[in-house]
C-alpha positions as CSV (number, residue, x, y, z in Angstrom):
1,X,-157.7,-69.3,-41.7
2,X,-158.5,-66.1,-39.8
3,X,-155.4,-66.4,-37.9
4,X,-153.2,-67.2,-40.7
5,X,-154.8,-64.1,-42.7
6,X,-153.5,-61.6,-40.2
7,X,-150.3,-63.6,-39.6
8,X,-149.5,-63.4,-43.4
9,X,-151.5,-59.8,-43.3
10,X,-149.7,-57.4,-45.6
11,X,-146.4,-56.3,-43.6
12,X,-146.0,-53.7,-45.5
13,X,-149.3,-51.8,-44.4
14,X,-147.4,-52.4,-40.6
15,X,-144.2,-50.6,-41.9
16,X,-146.2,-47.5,-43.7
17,X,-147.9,-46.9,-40.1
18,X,-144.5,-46.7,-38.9
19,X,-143.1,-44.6,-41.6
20,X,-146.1,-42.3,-40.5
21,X,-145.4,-42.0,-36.6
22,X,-141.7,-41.3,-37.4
23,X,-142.2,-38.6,-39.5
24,X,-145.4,-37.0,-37.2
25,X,-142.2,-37.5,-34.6
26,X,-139.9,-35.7,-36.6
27,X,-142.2,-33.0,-37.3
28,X,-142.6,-32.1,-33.6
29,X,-139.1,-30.8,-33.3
30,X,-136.3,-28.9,-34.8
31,X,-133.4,-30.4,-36.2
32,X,-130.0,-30.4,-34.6
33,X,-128.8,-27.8,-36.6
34,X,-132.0,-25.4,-36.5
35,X,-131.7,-25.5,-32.5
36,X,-131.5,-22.7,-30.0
37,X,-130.8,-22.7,-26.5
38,X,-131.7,-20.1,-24.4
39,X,-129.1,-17.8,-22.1
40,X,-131.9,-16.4,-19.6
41,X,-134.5,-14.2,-20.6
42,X,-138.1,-14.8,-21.6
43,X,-136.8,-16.5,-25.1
44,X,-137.9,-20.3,-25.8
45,X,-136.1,-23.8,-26.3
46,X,-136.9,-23.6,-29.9
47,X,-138.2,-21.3,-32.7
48,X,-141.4,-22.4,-34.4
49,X,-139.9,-20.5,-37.2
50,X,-137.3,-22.7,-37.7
51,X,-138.1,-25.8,-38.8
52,X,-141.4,-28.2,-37.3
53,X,-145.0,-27.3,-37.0
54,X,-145.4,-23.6,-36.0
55,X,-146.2,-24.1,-32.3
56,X,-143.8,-27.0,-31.3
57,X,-141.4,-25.1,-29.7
58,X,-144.0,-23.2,-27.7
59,X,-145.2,-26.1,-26.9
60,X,-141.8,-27.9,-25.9
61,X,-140.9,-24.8,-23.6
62,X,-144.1,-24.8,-21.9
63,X,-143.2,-27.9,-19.9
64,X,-140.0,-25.8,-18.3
65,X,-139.6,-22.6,-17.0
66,X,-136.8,-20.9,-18.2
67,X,-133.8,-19.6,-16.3
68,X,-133.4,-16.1,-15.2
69,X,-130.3,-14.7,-16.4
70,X,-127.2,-14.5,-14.3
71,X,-125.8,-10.7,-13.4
72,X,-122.5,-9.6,-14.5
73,X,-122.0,-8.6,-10.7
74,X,-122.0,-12.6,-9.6
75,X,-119.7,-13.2,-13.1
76,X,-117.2,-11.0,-11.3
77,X,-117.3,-12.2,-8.0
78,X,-116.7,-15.8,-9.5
79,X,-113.3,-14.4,-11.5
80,X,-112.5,-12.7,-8.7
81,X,-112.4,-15.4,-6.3
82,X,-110.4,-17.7,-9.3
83,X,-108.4,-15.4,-9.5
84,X,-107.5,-14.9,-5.5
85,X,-107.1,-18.4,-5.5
86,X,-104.2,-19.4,-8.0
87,X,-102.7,-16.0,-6.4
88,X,-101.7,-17.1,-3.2
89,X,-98.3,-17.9,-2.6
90,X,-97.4,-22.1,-3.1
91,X,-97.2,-23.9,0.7
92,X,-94.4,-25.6,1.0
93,X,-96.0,-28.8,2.3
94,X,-93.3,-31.6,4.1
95,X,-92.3,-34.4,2.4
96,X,-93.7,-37.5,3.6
97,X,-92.3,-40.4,0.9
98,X,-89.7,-42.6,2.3
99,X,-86.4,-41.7,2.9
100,X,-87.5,-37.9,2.5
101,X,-86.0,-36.7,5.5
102,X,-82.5,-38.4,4.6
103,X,-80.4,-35.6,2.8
104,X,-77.3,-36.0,0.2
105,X,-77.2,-38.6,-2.8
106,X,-77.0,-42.0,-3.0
107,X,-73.3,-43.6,-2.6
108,X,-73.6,-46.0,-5.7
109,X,-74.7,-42.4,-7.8
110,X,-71.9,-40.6,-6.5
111,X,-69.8,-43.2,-7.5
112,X,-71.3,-43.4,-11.0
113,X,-71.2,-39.9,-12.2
114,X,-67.5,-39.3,-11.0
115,X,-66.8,-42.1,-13.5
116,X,-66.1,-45.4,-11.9
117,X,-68.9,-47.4,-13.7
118,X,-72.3,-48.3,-14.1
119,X,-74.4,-47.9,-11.0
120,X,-74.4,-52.0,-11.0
121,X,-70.7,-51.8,-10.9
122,X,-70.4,-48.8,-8.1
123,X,-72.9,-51.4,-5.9
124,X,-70.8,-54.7,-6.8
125,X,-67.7,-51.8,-5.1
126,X,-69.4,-51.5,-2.6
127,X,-70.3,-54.9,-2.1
128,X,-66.8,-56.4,-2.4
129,X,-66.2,-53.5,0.6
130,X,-63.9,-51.1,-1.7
131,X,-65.3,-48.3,-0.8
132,X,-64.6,-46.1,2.9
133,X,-66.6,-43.1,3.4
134,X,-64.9,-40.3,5.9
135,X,-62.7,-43.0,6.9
136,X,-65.0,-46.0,7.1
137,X,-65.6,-49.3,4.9
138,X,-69.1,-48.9,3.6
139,X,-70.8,-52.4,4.2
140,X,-74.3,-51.6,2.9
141,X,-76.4,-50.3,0.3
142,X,-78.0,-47.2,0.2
143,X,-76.1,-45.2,2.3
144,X,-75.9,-41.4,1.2
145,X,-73.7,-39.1,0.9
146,X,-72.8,-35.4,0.7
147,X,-70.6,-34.7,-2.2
148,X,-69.3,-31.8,-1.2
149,X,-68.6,-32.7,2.2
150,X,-68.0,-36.2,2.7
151,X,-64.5,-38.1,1.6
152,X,-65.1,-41.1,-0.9
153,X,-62.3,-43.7,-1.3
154,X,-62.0,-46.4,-4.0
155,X,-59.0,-49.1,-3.0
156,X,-57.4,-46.2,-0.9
157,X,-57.3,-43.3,-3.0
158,X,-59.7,-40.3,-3.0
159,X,-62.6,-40.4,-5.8
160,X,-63.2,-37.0,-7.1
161,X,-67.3,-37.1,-6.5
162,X,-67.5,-32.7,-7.9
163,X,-67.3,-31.7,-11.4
164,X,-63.6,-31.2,-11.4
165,X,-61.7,-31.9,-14.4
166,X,-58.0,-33.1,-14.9
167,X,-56.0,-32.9,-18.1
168,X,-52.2,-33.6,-18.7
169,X,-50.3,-32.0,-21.8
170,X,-47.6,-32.6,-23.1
171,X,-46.3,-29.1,-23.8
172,X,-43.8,-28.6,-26.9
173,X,-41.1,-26.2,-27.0
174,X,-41.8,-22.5,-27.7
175,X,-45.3,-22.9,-25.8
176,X,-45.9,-20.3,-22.7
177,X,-46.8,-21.8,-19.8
178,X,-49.9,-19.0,-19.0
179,X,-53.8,-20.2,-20.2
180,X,-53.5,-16.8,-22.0
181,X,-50.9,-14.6,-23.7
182,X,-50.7,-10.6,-23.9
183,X,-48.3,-11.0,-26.6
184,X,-49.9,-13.8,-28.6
185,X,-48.0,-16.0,-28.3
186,X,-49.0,-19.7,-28.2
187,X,-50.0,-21.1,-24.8
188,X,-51.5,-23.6,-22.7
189,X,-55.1,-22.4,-23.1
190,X,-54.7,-23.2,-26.5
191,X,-55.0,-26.6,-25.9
192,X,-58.3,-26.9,-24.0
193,X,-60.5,-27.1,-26.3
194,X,-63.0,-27.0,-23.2
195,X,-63.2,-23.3,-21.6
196,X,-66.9,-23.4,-20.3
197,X,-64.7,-24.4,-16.9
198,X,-61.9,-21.9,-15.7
199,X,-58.3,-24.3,-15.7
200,X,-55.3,-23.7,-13.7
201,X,-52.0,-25.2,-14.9
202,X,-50.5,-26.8,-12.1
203,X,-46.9,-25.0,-11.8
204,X,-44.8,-24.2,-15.0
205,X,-42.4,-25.3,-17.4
206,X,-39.9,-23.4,-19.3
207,X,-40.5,-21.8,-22.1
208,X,-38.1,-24.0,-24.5
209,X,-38.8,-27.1,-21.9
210,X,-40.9,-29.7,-23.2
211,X,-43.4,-32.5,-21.1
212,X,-46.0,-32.8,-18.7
213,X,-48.0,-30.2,-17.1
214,X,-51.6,-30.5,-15.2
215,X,-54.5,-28.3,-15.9
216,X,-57.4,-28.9,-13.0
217,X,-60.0,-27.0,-12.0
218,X,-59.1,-27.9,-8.4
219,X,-57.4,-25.1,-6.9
220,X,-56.8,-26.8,-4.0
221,X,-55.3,-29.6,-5.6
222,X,-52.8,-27.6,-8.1
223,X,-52.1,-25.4,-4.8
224,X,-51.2,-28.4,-2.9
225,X,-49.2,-29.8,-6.3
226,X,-46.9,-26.7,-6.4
227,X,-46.5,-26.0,-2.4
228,X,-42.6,-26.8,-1.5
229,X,-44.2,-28.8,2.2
230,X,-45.3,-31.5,0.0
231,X,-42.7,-31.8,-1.9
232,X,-43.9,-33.6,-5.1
233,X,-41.4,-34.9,-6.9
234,X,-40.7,-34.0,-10.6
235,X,-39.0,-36.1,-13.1
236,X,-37.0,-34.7,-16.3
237,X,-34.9,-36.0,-19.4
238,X,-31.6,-33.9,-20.0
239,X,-29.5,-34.6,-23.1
240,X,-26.2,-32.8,-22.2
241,X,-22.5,-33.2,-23.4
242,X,-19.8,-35.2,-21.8
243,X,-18.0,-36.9,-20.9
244,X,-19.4,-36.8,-17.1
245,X,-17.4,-37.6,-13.8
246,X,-18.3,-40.2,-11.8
247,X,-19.2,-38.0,-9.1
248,X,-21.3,-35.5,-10.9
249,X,-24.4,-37.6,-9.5
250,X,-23.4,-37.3,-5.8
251,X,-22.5,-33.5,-6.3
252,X,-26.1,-33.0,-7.5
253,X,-27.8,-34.8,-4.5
254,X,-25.3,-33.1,-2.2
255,X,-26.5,-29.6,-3.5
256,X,-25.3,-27.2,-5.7
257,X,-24.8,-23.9,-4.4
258,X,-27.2,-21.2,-6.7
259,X,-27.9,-17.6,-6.6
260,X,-30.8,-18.1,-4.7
261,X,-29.1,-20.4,-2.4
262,X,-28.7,-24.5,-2.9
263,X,-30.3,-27.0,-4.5
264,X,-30.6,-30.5,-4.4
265,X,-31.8,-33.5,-6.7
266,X,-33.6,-36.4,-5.2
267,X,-32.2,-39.0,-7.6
268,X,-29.1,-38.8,-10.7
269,X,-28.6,-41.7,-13.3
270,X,-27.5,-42.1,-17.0
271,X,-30.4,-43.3,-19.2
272,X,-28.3,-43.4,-22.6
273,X,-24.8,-42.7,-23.4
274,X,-23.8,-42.1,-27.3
275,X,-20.2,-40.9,-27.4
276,X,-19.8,-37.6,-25.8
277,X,-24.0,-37.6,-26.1
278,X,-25.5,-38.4,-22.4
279,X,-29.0,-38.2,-21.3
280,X,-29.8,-38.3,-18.0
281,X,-32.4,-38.1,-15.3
282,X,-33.1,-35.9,-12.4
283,X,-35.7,-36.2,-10.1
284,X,-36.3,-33.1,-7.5
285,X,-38.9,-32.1,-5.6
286,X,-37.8,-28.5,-5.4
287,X,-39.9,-25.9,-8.0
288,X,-37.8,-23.0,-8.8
289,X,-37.5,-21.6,-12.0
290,X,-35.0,-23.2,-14.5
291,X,-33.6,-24.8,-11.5
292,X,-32.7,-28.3,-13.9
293,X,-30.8,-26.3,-16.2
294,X,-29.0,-23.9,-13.9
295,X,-28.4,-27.0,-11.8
296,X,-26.5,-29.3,-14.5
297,X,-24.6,-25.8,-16.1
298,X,-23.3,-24.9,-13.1
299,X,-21.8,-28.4,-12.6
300,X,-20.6,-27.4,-15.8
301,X,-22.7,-29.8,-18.4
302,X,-25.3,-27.0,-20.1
303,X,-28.4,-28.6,-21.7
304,X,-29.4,-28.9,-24.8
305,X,-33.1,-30.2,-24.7
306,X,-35.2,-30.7,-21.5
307,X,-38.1,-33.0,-21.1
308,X,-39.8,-33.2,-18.0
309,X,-41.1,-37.2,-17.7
310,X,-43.2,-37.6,-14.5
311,X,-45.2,-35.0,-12.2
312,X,-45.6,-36.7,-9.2
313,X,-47.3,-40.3,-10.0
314,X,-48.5,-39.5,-13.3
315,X,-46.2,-40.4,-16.2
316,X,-45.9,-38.5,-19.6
317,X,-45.8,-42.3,-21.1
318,X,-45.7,-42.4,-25.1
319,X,-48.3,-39.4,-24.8
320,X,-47.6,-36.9,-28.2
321,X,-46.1,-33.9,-28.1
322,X,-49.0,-31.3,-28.0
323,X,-51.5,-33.9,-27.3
324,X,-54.4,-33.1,-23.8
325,X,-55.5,-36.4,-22.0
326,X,-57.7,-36.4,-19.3
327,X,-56.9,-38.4,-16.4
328,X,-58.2,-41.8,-15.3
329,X,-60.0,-41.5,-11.9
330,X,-57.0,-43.9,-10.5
331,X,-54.5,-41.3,-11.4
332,X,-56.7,-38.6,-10.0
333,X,-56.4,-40.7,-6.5
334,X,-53.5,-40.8,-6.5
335,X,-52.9,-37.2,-6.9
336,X,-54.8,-36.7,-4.1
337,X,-53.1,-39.2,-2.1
338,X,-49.9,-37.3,-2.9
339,X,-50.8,-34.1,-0.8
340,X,-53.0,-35.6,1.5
341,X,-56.7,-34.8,0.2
């Protein structure tokens, strides 16, 4: 019975006691809020004044000295040598991941960025052994490059791997053939909507002649284009009057004798023949100024509208009058295959 009485005893007497030792606990020390913290000096852990019985923070700061405070002097020396570290100059340490010491880009990124697919794609080129670097198939992955250097063939024909740019226009009549006019008067440079990039029109057309001309930012290209030892061939569309003799086309390739001396077409033929209307087609590789209409009028047939067709490989097509393209990386290629680059 004894044991059951203190068993069953009156739990509630247990949790008073314990209501008792937690407050005589509290009462020992400050609350979180009424705390201070000493920053050197002779001053204590806690203030008796604020909050507890009177001596408890004597009491609490007994038990641990306090520390001395620090002199400005050794605060100065610290931000001093802080600040004589992140000072000194950044060493240039060598790079010791993989590949590091390989310079240039990757071919397959090369390939990419000068448009000629994904870099999936560019690999599966390189795979089916389409691509020759300075000359030679490329038979493995990886292999890098120097853009500016190196030569980068696709199928034969020169990928441009720099940020060039290559439009064709089709020029209407009445447009000059400069990127910019004194007189205000319409030009090329009216077209490119683009001017953050300097372009060069790749020779000229006549005032009052319409078709193709090529902007680039590749003056070595539109240098080569324009230079009489490559002789690229150009391509026009004469409507004239007849009727014509049967030998007008072997007068033309013979040469016509001109002011500035003679000149020859590469190729003659009638395209459409309406009456007395005739248009025609001459193909020369020869760049002198209105040299397709001094040409025909001193054979004796004057034009009335000329179109020029074909630069070189690249064909006006069904393009609109006053309409910009850009070129397709094959037609770039074969640009450069043209003169040799």
């Amino acid at each position: 019975m004894r044991s059951s009485g203190r068993n069953s005893g009156n739990r509630n007497y247990r949790g008073a006691g314990n209501q008792r030792d937690d407050k005589s606990k509290r009462a020992g020390r400050p609350r979180p809020e009424e705390r201070r913290y000493d920053v050197g000096g002779n001053g204590t852990a806690g203030s008796g004044r604020q909050g507890g019985k009177p001596g408890a923070g004597k009491k609490a700061a007994q038990g641990r000295r306090s520390a001395p405070a620090r002199p400005r002097e050794y605060d100065a020396q610290i931000e001093e040598r802080n600040r004589a570290r992140h000072d000194k100059p950044q060493l240039k340490l060598p790079k010791t991941f993989p590949g590091a010491e390989q310079e240039g880009e990757r071919l397959q990124k090369v390939l990419a960025r000068a448009g000629m697919g994904s870099r999936r794609a560019c690999e599966e080129l390189i795979e089916q052994r389409r691509v020759e670097v300075n000359g030679r198939i490329v038979t493995e992955q990886g292999l890098r490059v120097d853009p500016d250097k190196d030569e980068v063939k696709v199928d034969g024909l020169t990928v441009a791997t720099q940020a060039y740019l290559f439009f064709a226009l089709n020029k209407p009549a009445g447009v000059v053939s400069t990127m910019e006019d004194p007189d205000g008067r319409q030009c090329l440079g009216d077209y490119v909507t683009n001017r953050e990039t300097r372009l060069f029109h790749v020779g000229r057309l006549d005032t009052e002649t319409e078709g193709i001309i090529l902007l680039t930012n590749h003056g070595e290209l539109a240098n080569r284009l324009t230079h009489p030892r490559y002789g690229v061939t150009k391509t026009y569309l004469a409507a004239i009057q007849g009727p014509l003799p049967r030998d007008l086309g072997r007068r033309l390739k013979e040469g016509i004798e001109l002011e500035d001396g003679y000149a020859r077409a590469d190729s003659f033929r009638v395209v459409e023949n309406t009456g007395k209307n005739y248009l025609v087609e001459v193909a020369l590789h020869e760049g002198r100024k209105h040299i397709v209409r001094r040409m025909l009028a001193e054979a004796g047939f004057p034009v009335d509208k000329l179109v020029r067709t074909r630069f070189g490989p690249i064909a006006l097509g069904d393009q609109k009058s006053g309409w910009l393209r850009r070129l397709t990386n094959t037609e770039v290629g074969m640009l450069m295959n043209e003169v040799g680059l």
